[in-house]
C-alpha positions, 0 to 999 in steps of 0.5 A: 253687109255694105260691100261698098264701090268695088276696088278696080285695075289698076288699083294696087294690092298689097300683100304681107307676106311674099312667100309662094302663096304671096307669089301665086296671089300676085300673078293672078292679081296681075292677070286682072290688071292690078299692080302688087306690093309686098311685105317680107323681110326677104328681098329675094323672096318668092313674090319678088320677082312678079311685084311692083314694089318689095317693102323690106320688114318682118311680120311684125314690123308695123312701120314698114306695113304702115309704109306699105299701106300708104301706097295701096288700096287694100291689103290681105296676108298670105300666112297666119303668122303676121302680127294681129297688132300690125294689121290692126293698126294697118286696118285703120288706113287701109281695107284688110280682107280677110279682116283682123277677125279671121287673123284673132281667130286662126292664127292661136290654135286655141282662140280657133278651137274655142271658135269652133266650138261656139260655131257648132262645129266638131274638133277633136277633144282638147285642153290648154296647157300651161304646166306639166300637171296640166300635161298630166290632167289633160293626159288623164282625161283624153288618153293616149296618144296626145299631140301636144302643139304649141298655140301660136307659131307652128306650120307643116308639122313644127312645134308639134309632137306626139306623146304615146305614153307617160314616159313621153310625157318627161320633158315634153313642154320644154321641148317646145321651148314653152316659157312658164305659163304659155299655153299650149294644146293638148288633143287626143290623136284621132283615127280618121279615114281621110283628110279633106279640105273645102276651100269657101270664097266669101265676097264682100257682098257677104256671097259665098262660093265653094270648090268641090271637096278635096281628099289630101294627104300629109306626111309628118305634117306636110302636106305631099298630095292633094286629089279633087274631086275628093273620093267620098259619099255625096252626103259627106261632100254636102255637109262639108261643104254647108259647114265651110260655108257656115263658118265663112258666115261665122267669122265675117270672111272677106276672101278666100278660107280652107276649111281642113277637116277629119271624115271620121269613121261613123262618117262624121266630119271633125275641123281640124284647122282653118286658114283664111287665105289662099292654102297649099291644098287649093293649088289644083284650082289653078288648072282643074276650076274655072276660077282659081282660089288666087283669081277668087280671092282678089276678086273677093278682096275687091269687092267684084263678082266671085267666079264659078267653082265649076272644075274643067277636069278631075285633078291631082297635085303633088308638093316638090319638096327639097331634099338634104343639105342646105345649097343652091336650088337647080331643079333637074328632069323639067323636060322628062316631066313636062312631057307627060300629057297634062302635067303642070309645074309650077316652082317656086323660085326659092333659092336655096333648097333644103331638106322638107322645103316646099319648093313647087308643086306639079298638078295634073288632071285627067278623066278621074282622079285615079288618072291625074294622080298617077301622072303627077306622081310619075312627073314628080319622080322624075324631078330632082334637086342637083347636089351640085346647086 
């Protein structure tokens, strides 16, 4: 692979989306002396505030990231759900990493299970469905329960839902608000013993670097909390992490790519989602590694040596989110929390809070993860988001 000259300070990077993964991105590419400009339909989005410039347009607005990239040396998306055509168009003025490949690859669930299965890689059984006999079909030769999701569009448990019996079955595409024909996935709902995630950095040397495992846990889709060193045979991290890798190569990653994985029973290791890009369960890296998985990912984006994965102490994080209706965001119990030894807040300046809504995260770390776990969870108990706004 030619990587080419690499991109340096004070070069401008441009990022399509301006949500908290854009934010985070951006305060670290700030730290390396990079100015940052964004795309988000939100002008009081969460990137706002740490970016030199805010190009107001939707995800697929190819005209305002065609003005955007006009004025950047290289540009990276910060979710799945931006328009493969846009950043196509876009790649044509302006270096994209990771590339419109990993974009193709991961933002259709089943363009990403097809991938998979070319790469080696296990998932869990599944088939496309367009229609309710195909429900039926898919029903028949997987078994309950099934997870029906729809391709494109879903995150954090949305535009999902579980089908445990035939009578679930009634009405199940049209709650999906599926059109005729649109596919959708069908998957055997497994029984798994953890969760766990490997973020891979892949430079554009083609150099790869890899975090320790981590184990996470989700909450009817989201994910709550995250602990690394994950907990796990030695064997199992290795493979994990030789797999992560192996895809990296796979699908030419420029950047930075979690890996979201099943340990299964037998020991066994099954994808369960790609996302290539900085990810909610890599936080911890921020205080726990070396090198975070923003800091990694802008040195991957622009060609510059990738940095040590080595973690400083074992770390836990744990998601903020919001709680009932719809107001104004005023976070209360900073002082209480931020006295706990070791306990790191971050918020992510949303301005409104609602039910479910990631709003921040409070990583700790310790001697063990038993250690930092328990002073983020005790730091996260005593955050609450004002009724009053």
């Amino acid at each position: 692979m030619n990587a080419g000259a690499p991109i340096l300070p004070p070069a401008t990077i441009g990022i399509l989306g301006g949500g908290q993964l854009g934010r985070m991105l951006g305060l670290a590419a700030r730290e390396l002396g990079y100015r940052v400009a964004v795309l988000d339909p939100d002008p009081d989005c969460p990137a706002a505030a740490i970016a030199d410039r805010v190009e107001i347009g939707a995800y697929d607005d190819t005209a305002a990231a065609l003005r955007l990239a006009a004025d950047v040396d290289v540009l990276t998306y910060e979710l799945e759900h931006v328009s493969a055509a846009m950043v196509a168009t876009v790649a044509e003025i302006r270096p994209v990493r990771p590339g419109i490949r990993s974009l193709q690859v991961t933002q259709d669930r089943l363009a990403e299970r097809a991938f998979l299965g070319e790469a080696g890689a296990a998932v869990v059984p599944w088939r496309a469905v367009h229609t309710v006999d195909d429900l039926r079909v898919a029903a028949s030769e997987l078994g309950f329960p099934l997870r029906l999701k729809a391709s494109t569009g879903g995150y954090d448990g949305r535009s999902q839902f579980r089908i445990a019996d035939n009578t679930a079955m009634v009405g199940a595409i049209a709650r999906l608000n599926a059109h005729h024909g649109q596919s959708l996935l069908a998957e055997h709902e497994v029984e798994f013993t953890a969760e766990l995630s490997v973020v891979v950095a892949r430079g554009a040397d083609g150099s790869l670097a890899t975090y320790p495992v981590g184990r996470n846990r989700h909450d009817e889709g989201i994910l709550v909390e995250s602990v690394a060193p994950a907990p796990i045979d030695p064997d199992v991290a290795a493979a994990a992490t030789a797999l992560a890798r192996r895809l990296a190569d796979a699908v030419d990653l420029v950047g930075v790519m979690t890996v979201e994985l099943f340990l299964m029973p037998g020991g066994g290791l099954v994808v369960n989602e790609l996302a290539p890009r900085v990810h909610n369960s890599g936080h911890w890296t921020i205080e726990a590694a070396i090198t975070s998985q923003f800091e990694q990912h802008v040195r991957a984006m622009c060609g510059l040596p990738l940095g040590s994965t080595v973690l400083r102490a074992a770390a836990a994080t744990v998601n903020l989110l919001g709680t009932g209706a719809r107001r104004p965001a005023r976070l209360a119990g900073l002082e209480d929390a931020l006295a706990l030894e070791d306990v790191h807040l971050h918020v992510y300046d949303k301005r409104e809070v609602f039910e479910r809504r990631k709003m921040g995260h409070v990583t700790a770390t310790a001697a063990t993860i038993e250690l930092a776990l328990g002073r983020a969870m005790a730091a996260h108990a005593m955050l609450r988001w004002s009724e009053e706004g």
